[in-house]
Backbone atoms as SQL, in Angstrom:
CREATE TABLE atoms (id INTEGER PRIMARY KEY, chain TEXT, resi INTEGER, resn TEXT, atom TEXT, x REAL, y REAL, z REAL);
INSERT INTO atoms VALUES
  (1, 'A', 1, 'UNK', 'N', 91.758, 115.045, 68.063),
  (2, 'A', 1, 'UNK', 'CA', 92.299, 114.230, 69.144),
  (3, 'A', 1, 'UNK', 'C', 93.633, 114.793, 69.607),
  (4, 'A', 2, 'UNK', 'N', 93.826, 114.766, 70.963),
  (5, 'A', 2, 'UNK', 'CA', 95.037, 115.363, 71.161),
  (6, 'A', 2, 'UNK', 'C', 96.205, 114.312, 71.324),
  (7, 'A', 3, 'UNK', 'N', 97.501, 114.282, 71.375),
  (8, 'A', 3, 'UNK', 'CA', 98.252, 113.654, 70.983),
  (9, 'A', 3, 'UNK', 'C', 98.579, 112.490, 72.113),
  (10, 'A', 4, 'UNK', 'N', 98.353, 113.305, 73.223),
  (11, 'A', 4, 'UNK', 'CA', 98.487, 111.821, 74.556),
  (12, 'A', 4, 'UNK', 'C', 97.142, 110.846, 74.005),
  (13, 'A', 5, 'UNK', 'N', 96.100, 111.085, 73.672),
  (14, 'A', 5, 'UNK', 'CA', 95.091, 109.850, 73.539),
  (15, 'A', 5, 'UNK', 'C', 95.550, 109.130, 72.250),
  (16, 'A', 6, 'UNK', 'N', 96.484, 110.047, 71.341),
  (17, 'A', 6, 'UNK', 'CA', 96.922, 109.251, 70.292),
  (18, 'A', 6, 'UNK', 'C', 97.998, 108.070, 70.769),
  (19, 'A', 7, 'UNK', 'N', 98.637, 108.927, 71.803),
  (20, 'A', 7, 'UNK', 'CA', 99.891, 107.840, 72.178),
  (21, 'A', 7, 'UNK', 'C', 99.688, 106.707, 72.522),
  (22, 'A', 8, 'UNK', 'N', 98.601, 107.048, 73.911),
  (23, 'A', 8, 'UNK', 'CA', 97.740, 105.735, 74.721),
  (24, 'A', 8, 'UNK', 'C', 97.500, 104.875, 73.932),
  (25, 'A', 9, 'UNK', 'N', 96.121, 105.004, 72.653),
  (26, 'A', 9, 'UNK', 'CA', 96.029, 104.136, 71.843),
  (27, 'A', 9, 'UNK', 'C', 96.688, 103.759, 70.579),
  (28, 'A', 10, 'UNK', 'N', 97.860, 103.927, 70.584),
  (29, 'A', 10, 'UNK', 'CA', 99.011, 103.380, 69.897),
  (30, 'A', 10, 'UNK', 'C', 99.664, 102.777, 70.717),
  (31, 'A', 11, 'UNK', 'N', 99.959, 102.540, 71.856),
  (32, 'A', 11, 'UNK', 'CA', 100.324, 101.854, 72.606),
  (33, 'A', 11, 'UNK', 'C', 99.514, 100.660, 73.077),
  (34, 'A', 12, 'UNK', 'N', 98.711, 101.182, 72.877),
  (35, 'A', 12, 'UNK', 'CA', 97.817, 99.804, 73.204),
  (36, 'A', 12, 'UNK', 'C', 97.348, 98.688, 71.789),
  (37, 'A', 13, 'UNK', 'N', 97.642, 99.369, 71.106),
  (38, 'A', 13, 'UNK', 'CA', 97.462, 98.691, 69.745),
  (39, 'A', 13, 'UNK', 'C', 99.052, 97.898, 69.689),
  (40, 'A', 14, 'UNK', 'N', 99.864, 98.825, 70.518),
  (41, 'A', 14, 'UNK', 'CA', 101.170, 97.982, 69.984),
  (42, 'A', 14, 'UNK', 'C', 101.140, 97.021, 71.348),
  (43, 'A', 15, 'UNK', 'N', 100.751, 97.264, 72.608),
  (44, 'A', 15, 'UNK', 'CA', 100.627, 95.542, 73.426),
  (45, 'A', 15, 'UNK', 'C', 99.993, 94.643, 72.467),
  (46, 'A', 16, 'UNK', 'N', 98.796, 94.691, 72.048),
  (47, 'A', 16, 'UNK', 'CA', 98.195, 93.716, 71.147),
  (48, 'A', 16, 'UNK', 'C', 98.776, 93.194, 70.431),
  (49, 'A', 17, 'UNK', 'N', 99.555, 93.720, 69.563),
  (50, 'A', 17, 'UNK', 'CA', 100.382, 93.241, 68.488),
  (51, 'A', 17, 'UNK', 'C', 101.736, 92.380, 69.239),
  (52, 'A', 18, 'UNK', 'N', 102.030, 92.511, 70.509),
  (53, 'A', 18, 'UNK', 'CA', 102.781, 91.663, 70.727),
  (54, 'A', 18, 'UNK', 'C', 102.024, 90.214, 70.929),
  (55, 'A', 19, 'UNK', 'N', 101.333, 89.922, 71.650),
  (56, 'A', 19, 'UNK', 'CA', 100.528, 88.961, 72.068),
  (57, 'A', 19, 'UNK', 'C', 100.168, 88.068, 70.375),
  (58, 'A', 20, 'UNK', 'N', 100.608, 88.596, 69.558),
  (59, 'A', 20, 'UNK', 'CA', 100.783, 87.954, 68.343),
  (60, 'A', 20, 'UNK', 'C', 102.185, 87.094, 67.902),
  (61, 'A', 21, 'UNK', 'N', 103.024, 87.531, 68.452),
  (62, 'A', 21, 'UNK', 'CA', 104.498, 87.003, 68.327),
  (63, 'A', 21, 'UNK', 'C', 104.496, 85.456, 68.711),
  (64, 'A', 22, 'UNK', 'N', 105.543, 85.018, 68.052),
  (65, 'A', 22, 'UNK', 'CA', 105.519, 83.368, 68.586),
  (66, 'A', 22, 'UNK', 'C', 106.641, 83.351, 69.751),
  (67, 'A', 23, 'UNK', 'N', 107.590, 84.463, 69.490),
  (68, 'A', 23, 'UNK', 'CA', 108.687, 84.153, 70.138),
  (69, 'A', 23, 'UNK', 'C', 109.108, 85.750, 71.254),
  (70, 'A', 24, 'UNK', 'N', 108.834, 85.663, 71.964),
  (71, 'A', 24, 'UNK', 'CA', 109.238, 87.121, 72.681),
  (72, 'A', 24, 'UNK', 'C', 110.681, 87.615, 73.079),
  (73, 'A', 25, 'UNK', 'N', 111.071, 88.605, 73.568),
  (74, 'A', 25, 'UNK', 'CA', 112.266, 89.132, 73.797),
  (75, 'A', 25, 'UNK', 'C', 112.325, 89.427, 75.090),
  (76, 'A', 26, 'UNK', 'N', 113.052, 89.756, 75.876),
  (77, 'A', 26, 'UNK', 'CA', 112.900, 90.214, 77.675),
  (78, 'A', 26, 'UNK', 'C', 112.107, 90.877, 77.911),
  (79, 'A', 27, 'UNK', 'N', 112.141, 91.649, 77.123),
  (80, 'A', 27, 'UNK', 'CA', 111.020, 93.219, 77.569),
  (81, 'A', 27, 'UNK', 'C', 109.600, 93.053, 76.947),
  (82, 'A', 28, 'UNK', 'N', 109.710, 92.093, 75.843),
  (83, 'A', 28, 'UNK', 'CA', 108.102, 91.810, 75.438),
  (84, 'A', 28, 'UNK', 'C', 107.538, 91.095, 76.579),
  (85, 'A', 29, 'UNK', 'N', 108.227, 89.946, 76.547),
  (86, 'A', 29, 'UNK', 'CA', 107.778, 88.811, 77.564),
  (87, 'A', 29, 'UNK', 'C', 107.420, 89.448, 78.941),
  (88, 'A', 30, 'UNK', 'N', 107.907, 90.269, 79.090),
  (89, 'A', 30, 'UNK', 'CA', 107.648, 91.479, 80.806),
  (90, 'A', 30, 'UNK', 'C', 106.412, 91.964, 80.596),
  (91, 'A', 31, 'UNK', 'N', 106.552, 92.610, 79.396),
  (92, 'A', 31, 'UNK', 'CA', 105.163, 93.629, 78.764),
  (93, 'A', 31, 'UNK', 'C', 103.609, 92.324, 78.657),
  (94, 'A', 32, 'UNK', 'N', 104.318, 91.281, 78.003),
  (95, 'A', 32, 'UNK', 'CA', 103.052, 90.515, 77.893),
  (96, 'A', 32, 'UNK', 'C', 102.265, 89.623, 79.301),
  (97, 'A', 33, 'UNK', 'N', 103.235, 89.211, 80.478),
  (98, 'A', 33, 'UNK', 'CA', 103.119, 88.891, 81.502),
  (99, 'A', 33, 'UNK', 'C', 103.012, 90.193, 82.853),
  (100, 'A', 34, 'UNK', 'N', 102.781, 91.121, 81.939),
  (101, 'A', 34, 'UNK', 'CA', 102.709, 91.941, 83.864),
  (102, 'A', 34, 'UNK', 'C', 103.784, 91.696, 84.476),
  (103, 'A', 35, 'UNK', 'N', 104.710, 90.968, 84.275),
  (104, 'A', 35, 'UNK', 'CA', 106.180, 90.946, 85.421),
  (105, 'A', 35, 'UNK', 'C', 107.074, 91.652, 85.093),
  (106, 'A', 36, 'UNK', 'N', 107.519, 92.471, 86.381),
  (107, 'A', 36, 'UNK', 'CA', 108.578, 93.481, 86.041),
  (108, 'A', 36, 'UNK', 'C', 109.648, 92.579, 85.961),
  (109, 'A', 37, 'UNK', 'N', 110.577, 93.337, 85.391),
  (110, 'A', 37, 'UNK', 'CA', 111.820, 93.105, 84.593),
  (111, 'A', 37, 'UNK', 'C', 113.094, 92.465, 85.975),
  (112, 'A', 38, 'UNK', 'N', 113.088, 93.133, 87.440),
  (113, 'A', 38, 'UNK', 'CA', 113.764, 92.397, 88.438),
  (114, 'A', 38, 'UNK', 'C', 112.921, 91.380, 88.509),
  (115, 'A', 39, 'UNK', 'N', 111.532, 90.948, 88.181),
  (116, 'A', 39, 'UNK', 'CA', 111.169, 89.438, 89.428),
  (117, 'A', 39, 'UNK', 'C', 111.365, 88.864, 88.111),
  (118, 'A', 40, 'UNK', 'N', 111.637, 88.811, 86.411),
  (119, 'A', 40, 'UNK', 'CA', 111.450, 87.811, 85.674),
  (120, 'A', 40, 'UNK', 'C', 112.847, 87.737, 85.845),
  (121, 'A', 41, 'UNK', 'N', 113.912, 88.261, 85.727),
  (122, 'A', 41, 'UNK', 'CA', 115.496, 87.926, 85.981),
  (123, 'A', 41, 'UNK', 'C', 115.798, 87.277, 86.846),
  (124, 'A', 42, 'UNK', 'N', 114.842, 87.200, 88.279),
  (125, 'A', 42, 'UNK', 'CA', 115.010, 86.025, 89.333),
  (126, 'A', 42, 'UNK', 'C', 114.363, 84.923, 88.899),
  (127, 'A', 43, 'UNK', 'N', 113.571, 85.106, 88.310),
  (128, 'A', 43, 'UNK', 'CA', 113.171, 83.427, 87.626),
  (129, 'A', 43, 'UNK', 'C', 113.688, 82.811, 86.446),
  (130, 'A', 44, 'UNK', 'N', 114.436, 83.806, 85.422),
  (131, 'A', 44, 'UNK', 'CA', 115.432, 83.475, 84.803),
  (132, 'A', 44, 'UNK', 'C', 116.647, 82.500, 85.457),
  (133, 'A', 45, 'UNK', 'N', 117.205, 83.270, 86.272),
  (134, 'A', 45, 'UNK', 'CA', 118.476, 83.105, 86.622),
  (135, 'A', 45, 'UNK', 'C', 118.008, 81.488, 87.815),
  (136, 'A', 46, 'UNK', 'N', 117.120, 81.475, 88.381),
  (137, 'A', 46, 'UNK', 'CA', 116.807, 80.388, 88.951),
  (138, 'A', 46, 'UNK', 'C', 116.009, 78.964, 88.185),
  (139, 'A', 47, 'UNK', 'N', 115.716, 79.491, 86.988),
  (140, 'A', 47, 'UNK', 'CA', 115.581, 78.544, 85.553),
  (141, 'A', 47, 'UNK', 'C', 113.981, 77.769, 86.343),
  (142, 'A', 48, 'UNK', 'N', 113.105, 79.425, 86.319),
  (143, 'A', 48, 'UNK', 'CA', 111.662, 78.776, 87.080),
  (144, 'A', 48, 'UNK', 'C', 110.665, 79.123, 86.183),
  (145, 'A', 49, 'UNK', 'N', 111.126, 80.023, 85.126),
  (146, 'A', 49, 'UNK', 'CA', 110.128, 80.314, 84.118),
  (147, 'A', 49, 'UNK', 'C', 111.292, 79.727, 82.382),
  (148, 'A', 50, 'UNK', 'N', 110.157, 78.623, 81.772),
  (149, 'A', 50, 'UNK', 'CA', 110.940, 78.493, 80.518),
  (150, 'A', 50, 'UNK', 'C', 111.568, 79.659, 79.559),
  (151, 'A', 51, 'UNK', 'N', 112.668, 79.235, 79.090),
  (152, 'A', 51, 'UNK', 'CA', 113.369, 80.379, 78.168),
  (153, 'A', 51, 'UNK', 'C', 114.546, 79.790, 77.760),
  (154, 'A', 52, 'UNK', 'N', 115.024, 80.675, 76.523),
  (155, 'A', 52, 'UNK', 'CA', 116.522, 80.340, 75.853),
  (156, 'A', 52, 'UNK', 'C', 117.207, 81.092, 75.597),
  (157, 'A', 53, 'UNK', 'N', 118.594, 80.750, 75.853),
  (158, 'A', 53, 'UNK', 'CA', 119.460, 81.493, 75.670),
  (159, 'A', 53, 'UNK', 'C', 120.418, 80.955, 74.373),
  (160, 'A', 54, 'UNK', 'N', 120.168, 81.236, 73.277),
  (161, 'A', 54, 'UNK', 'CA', 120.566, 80.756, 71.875),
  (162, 'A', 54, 'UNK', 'C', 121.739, 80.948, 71.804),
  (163, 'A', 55, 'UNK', 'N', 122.426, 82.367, 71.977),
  (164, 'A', 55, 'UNK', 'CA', 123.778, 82.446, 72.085),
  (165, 'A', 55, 'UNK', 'C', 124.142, 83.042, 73.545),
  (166, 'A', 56, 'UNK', 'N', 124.066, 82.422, 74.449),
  (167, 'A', 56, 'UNK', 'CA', 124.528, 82.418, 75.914),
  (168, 'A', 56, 'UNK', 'C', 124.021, 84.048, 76.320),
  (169, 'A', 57, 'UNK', 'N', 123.377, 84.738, 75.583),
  (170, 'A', 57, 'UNK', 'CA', 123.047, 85.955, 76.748),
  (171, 'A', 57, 'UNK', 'C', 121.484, 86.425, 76.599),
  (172, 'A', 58, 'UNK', 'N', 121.496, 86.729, 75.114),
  (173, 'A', 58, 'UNK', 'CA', 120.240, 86.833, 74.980),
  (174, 'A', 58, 'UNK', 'C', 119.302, 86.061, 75.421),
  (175, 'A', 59, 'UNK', 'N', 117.885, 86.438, 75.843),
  (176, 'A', 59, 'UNK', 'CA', 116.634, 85.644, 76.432),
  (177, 'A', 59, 'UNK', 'C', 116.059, 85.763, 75.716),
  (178, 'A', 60, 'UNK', 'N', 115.249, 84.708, 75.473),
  (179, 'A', 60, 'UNK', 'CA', 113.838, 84.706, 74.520),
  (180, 'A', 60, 'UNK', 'C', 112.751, 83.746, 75.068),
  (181, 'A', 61, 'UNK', 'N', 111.848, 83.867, 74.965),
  (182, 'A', 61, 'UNK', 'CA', 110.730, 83.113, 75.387),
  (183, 'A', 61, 'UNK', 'C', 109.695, 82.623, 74.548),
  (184, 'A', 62, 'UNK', 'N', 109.222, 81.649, 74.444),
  (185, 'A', 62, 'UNK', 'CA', 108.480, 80.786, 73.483),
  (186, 'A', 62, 'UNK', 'C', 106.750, 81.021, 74.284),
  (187, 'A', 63, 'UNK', 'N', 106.026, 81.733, 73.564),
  (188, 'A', 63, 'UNK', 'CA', 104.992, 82.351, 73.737),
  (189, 'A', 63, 'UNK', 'C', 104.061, 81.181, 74.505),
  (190, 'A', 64, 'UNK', 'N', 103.943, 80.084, 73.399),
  (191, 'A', 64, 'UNK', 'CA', 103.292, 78.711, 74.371),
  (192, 'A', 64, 'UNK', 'C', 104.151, 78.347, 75.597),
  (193, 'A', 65, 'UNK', 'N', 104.823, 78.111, 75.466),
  (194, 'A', 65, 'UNK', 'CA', 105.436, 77.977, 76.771),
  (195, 'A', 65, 'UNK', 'C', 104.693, 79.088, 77.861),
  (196, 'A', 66, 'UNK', 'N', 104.727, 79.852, 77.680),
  (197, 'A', 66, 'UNK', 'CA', 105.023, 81.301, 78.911),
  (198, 'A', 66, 'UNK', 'C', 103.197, 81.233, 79.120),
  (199, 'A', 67, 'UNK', 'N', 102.337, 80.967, 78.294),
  (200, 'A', 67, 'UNK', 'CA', 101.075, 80.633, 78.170),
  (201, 'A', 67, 'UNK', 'C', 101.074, 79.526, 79.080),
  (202, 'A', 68, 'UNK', 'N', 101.467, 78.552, 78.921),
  (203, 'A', 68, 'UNK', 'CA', 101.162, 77.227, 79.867),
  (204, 'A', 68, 'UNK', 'C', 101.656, 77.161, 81.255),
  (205, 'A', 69, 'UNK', 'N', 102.906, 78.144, 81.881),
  (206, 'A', 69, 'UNK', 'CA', 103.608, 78.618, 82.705),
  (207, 'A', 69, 'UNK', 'C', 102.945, 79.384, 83.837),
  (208, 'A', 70, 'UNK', 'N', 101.933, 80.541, 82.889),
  (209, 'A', 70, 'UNK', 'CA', 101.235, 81.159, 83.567),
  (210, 'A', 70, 'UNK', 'C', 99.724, 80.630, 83.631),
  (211, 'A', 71, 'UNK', 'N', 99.768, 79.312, 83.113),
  (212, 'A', 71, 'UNK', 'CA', 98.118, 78.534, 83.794),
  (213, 'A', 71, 'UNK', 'C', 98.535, 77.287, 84.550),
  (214, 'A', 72, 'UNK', 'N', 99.513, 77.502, 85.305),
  (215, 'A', 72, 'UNK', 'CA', 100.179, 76.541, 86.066),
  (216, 'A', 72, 'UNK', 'C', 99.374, 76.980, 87.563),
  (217, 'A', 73, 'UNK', 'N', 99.267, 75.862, 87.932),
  (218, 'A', 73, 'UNK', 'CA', 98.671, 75.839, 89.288),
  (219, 'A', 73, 'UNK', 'C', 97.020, 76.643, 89.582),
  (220, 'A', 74, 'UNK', 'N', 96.172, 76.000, 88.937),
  (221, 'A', 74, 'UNK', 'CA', 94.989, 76.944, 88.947),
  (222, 'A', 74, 'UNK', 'C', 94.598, 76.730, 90.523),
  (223, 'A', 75, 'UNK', 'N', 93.787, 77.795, 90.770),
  (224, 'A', 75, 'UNK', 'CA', 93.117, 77.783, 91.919),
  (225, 'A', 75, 'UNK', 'C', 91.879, 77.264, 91.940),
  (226, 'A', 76, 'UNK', 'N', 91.502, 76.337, 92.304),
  (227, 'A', 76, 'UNK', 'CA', 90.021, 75.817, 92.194),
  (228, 'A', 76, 'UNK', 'C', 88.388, 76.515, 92.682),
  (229, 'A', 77, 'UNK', 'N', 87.369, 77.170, 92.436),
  (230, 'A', 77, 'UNK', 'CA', 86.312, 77.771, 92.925),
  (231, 'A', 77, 'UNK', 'C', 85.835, 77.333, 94.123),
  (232, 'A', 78, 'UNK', 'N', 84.830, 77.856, 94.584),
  (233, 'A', 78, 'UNK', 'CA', 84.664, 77.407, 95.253),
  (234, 'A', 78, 'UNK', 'C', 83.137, 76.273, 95.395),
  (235, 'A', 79, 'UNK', 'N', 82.541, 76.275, 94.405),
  (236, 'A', 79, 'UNK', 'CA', 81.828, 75.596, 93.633),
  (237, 'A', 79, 'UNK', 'C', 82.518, 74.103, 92.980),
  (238, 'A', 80, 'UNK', 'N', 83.920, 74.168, 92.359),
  (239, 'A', 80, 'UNK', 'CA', 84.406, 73.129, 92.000),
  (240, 'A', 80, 'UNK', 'C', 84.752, 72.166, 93.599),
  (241, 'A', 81, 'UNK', 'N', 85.415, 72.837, 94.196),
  (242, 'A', 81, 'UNK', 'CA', 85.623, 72.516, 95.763),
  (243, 'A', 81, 'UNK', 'C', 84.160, 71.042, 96.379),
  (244, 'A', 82, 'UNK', 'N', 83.217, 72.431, 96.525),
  (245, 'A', 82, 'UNK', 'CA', 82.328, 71.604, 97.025),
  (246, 'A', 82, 'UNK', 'C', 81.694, 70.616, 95.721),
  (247, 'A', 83, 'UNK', 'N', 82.007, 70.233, 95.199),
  (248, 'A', 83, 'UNK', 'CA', 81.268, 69.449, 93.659),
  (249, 'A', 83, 'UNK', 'C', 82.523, 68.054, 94.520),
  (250, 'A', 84, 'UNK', 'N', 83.587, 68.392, 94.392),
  (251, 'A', 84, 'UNK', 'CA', 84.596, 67.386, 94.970),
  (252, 'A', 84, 'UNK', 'C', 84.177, 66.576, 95.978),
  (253, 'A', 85, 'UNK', 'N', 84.127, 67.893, 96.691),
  (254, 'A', 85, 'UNK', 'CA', 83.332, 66.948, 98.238),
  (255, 'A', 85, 'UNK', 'C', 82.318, 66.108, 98.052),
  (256, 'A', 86, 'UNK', 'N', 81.101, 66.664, 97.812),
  (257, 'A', 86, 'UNK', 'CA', 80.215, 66.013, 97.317),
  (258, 'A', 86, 'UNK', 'C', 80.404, 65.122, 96.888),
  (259, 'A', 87, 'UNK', 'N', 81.097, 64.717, 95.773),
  (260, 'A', 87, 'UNK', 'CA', 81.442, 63.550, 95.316),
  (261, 'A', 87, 'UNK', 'C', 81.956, 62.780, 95.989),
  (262, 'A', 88, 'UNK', 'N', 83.225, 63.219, 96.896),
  (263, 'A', 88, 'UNK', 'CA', 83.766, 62.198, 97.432),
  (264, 'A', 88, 'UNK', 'C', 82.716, 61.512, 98.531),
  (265, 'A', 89, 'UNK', 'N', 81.827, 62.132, 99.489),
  (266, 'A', 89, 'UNK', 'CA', 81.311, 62.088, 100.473),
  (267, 'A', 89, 'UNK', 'C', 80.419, 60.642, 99.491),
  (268, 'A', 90, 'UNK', 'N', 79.739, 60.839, 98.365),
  (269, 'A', 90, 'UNK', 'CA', 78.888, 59.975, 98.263),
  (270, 'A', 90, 'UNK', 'C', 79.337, 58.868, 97.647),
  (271, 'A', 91, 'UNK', 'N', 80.764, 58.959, 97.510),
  (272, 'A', 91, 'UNK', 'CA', 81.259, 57.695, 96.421),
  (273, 'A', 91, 'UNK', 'C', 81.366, 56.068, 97.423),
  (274, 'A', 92, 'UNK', 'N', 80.872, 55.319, 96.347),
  (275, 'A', 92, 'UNK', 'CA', 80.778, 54.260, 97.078),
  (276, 'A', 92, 'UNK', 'C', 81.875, 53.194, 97.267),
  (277, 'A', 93, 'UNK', 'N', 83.077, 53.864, 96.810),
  (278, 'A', 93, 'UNK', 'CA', 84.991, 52.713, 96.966),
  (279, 'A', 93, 'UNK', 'C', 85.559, 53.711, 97.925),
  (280, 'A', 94, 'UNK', 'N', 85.232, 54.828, 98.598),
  (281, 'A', 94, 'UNK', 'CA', 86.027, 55.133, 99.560),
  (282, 'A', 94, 'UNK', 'C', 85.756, 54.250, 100.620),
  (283, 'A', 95, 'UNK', 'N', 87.170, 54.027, 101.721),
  (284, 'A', 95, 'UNK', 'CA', 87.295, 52.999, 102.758),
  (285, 'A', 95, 'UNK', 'C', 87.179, 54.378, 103.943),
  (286, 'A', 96, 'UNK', 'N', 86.059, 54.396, 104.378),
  (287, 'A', 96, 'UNK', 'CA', 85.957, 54.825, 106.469),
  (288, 'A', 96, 'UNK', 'C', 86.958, 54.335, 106.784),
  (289, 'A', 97, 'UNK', 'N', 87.675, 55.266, 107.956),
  (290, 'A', 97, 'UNK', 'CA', 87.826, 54.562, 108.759),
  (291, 'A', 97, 'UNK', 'C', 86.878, 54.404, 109.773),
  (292, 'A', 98, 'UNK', 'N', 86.994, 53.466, 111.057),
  (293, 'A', 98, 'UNK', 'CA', 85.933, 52.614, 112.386),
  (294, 'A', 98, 'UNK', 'C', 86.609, 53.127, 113.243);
């Protein structure tokens, strides 16, 4: 094996191994979310993604948290959509209006 396919998959063995952590660091939390390092500092600094600052500088992020953060606002199918409708259309306590 030559040494770049060694690197690749050591690197990828070491993303995995983060996604194990309870508690992340700036650059994990970037690495584990796909967000580069300027757009998570704007949501830092605008206090839009949970995090702590234990001794006023350092960031850390609480893995559940950042999990529940990023299943915020699902987008609904388009199958769930029409299941809604449907429903609503046939329910029998909605008020028409005349």
């Amino acid at each position: 094996m030559s040494n770049e396919i060694i690197e690749k998959r050591l690197d990828k063995i070491e993303s995995l191994l983060i996604g194990q952590k309870d508690v992340f660091t700036f650059d994990e939390c970037c690495q584990y979310t796909g967000i580069s390092k300027t757009y998570m500092y704007k949501l830092t600094c605008s206090n839009r993604v949970p995090h702590f600052k234990p001794h006023g500088k350092t960031i850390y992020f609480s893995k559940s948290e950042i999990d529940n953060w990023l299943l915020k606002n699902p987008i609904k199918t388009t199958e769930q959509l029409e299941q809604e409708a449907a429903t609503y259309v046939t329910s029998p306590n909605k008020k028409r209006k005349k």
